[in-house]
C-alpha positions as CSV (number, residue, x, y, z in Angstrom):
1,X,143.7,131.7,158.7
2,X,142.1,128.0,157.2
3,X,144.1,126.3,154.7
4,X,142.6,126.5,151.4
5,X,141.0,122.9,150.5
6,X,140.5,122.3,146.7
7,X,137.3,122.1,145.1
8,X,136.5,118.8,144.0
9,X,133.6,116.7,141.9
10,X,130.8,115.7,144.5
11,X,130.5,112.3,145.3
12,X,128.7,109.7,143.5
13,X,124.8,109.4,145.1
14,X,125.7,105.3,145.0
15,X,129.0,105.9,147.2
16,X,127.3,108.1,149.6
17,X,124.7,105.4,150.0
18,X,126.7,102.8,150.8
19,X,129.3,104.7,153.4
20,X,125.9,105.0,155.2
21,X,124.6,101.7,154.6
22,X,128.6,100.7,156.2
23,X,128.1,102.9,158.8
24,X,124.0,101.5,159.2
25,X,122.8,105.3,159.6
26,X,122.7,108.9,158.2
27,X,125.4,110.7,157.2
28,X,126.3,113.6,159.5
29,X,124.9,117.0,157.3
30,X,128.2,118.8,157.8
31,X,130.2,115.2,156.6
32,X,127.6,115.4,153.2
33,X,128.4,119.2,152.7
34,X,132.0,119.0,153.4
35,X,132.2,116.0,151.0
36,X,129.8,117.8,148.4
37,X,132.9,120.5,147.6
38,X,136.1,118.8,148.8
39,X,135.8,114.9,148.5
40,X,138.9,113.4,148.1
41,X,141.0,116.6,148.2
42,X,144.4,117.3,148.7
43,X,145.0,120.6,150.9
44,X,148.1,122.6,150.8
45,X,151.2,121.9,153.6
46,X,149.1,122.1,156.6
47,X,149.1,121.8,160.2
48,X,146.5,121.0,163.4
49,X,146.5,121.1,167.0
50,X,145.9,117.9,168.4
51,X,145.8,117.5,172.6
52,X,149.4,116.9,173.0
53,X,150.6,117.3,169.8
54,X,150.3,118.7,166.2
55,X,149.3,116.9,162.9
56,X,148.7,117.3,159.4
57,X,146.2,116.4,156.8
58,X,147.6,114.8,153.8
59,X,144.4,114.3,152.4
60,X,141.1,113.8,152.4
61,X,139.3,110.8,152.1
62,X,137.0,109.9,148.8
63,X,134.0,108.8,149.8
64,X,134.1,105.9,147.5
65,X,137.4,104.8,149.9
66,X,136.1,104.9,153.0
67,X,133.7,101.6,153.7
68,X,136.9,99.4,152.6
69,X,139.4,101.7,153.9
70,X,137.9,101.5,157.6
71,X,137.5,98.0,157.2
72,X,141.1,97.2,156.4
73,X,142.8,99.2,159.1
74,X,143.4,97.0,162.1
75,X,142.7,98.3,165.2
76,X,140.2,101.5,163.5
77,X,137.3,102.2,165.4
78,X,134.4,100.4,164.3
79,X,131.1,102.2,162.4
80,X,132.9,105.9,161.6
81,X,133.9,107.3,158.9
82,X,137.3,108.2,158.1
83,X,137.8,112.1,156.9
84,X,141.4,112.6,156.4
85,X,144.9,111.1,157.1
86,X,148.1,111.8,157.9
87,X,151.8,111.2,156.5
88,X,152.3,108.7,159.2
89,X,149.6,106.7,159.2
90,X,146.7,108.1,161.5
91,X,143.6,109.1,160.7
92,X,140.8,111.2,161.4
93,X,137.4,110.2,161.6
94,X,134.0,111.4,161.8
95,X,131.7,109.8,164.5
96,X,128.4,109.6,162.6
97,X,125.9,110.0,166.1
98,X,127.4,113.2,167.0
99,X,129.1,114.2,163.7
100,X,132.4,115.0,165.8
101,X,135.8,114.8,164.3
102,X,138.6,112.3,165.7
103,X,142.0,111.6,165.9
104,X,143.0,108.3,165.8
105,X,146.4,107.3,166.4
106,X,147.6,103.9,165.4
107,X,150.2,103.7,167.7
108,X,147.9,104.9,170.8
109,X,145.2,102.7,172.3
110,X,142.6,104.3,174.4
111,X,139.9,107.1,173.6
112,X,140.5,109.3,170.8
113,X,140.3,113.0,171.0
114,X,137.9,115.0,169.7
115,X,139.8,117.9,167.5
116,X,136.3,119.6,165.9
117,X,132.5,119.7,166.7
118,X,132.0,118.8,163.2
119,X,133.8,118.4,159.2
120,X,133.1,122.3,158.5
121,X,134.7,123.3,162.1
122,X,137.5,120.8,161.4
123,X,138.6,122.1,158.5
124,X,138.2,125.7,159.3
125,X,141.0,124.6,161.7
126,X,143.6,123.4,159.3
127,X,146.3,125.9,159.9
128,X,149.3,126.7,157.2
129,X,152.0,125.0,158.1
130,X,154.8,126.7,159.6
131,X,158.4,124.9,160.1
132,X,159.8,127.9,161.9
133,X,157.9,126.5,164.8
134,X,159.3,123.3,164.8
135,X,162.3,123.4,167.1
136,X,164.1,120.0,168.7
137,X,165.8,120.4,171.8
138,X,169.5,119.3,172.0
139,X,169.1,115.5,172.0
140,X,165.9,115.4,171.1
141,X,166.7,113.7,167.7
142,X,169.5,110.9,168.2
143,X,168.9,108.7,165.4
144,X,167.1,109.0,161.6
145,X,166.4,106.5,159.2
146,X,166.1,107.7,155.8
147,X,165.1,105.8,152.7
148,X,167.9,105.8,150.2
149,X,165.5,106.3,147.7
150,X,164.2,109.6,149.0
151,X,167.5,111.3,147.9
152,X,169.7,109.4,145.6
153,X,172.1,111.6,144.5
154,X,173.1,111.7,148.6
């Protein structure tokens, strides 16, 4: 079952012209639909299967965010468009020849992985998020840092 994804004012016409003046081509249809009903959304607790591991989406990226956004990330892939990030600072992106969905991972070099054929697919993906399948093995965990300002009263 998909995550449900919040219905959201479309994009300005200006925005979407320049993402793909900053991307120097087309937008990818299903990027331009998705964005139409769901820019800048923020879906429920979430999870998705990545190759060796599994992520979230913390949000969606407004349109009007992502020429600068892409720009000020060092070490992003050049020319794509950035969909949705994480809590930990990775991101997924849209390749706009082939409209395919990425995960980049800012602590990874290397090739990214391809997690959907396009922005529709990839969020059809977005599973809820369940924590009774996280499990750590015994050691798995042997040190936390926590910000004191998460929890206070602690």
């Amino acid at each position: 079952m998909a995550v449900p994804i919040p219905k959201m004012p479309p994009p300005a016409e200006r925005a979407l012209g320049a993402l793909a003046d900053s991307i120097g081509r087309p937008l990818p249809p299903s990027y331009a639909q998705f964005v139409t009903n769901h820019d800048g959304a923020k879906p429920d607790a979430n999870s998705i299967a990545t190759f060796d591991n599994e992520v979230s989406v913390s949000r969606f990226i407004p349109v009007s965010e992502a020429p600068e956004l892409a720009a000020g990330i060092d070490g992003f892939p050049a020319s794509v468009i950035p969909l949705a990030e994480d809590d930990c600072g990775n991101y997924f992106y849209v390749d706009p020849q082939t409209g395919g969905v990425y995960f980049w991972d800012h602590e990874v070099e290397g090739p990214n992985e391809e997690v959907a054929a396009d922005a529709l697919l990839f969020a059809e993906k977005l599973a809820p998020f369940d924590a009774s399948r996280v499990e750590l093995a015994s050691g798995q965990a042997r040190r936390v840092w926590v910000d004191p300002a998460f929890k206070p009263e602690f």
